[in-house]
N, C-alpha and C positions, 0 to 999 in steps of 0.2 A: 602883691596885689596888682598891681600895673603890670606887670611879665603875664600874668593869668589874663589882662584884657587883651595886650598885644597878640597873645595867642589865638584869642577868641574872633578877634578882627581880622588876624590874619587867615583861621580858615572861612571865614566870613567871605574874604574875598577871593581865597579860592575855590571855595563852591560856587560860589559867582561866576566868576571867569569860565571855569571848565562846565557849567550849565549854560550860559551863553554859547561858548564853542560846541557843544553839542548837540545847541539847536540850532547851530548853521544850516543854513537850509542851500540849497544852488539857482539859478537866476529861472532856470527850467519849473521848479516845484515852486518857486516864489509867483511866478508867471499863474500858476496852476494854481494855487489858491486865492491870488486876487479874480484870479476866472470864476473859481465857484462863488466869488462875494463872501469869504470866509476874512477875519483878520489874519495879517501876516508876522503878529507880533508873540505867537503862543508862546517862546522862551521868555518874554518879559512877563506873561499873563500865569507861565508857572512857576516864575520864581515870585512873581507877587504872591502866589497861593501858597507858597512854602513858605516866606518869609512872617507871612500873617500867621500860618499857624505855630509855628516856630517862636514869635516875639509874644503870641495870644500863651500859650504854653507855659512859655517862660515865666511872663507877669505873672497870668495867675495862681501858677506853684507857689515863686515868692509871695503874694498876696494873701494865698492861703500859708501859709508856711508861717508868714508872721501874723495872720490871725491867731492862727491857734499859738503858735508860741505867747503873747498875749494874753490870750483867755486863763492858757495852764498856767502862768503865773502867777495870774490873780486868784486863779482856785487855788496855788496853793499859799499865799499869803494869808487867803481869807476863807476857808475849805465852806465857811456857814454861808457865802456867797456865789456858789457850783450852781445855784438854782436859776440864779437874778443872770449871771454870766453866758450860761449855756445857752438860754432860747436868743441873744442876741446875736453870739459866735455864730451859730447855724444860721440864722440867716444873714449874714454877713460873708460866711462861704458859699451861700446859695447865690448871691448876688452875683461875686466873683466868680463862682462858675459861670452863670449866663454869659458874663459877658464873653467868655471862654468861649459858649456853642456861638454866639453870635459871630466869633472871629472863626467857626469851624462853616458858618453858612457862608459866609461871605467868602470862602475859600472854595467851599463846593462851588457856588456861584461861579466864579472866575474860572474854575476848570471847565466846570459842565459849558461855559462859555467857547472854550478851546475846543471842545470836542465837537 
């Protein structure tokens, strides 16, 4: 379990790194977008946008993942209670998706911001 996070962290920080480096900019086009009054920070502004949908993703799969594992259990301990279980699951994944589109607005947001 711990060698599966070190892995996970470690490309954590190499997407990082090599999207930092890629959006080196040079002193010329740094010049040139403070000119236009634009931000000069759009590699921090799309790794925010990545990393939000990326950690939004994540959560909410697990979220949903163990809702429903949850629910299926309990319907099948108790199969006479599939009725009482169901309309709460559903809206408990509806939930959890929102919050899902919310971390996909806020990600649009910060692009559309870059652009």
């Amino acid at each position: 379990m711990k060698l599966k996070h070190l892995f996970s962290f470690a490309a954590l920080f190499i997407i990082t790194a090599f999207s930092t480096l890629a959006s080196a900019q040079g002193a010329d086009a740094a010049a040139a977008v403070k000119a236009q009054g634009l931000a000069s920070n759009f590699g921090i502004i799309a790794i925010a946008a990545g990393l939000t949908m990326g950690l939004a993703a994540l959560g909410g799969s697990l979220g949903q993942g163990r809702a429903a594992a949850a629910a299926l259990e309990g319907i099948a301990r108790n199969p006479g209670a599939a009725g009482q279980i169901r309309g709460p699951m559903i809206l408990g994944l509806a939930l959890i998706e929102s919050l899902v589109i919310y971390a996909l607005i806020i990600a649009l947001l910060l692009v559309l911001k870059v652009g």
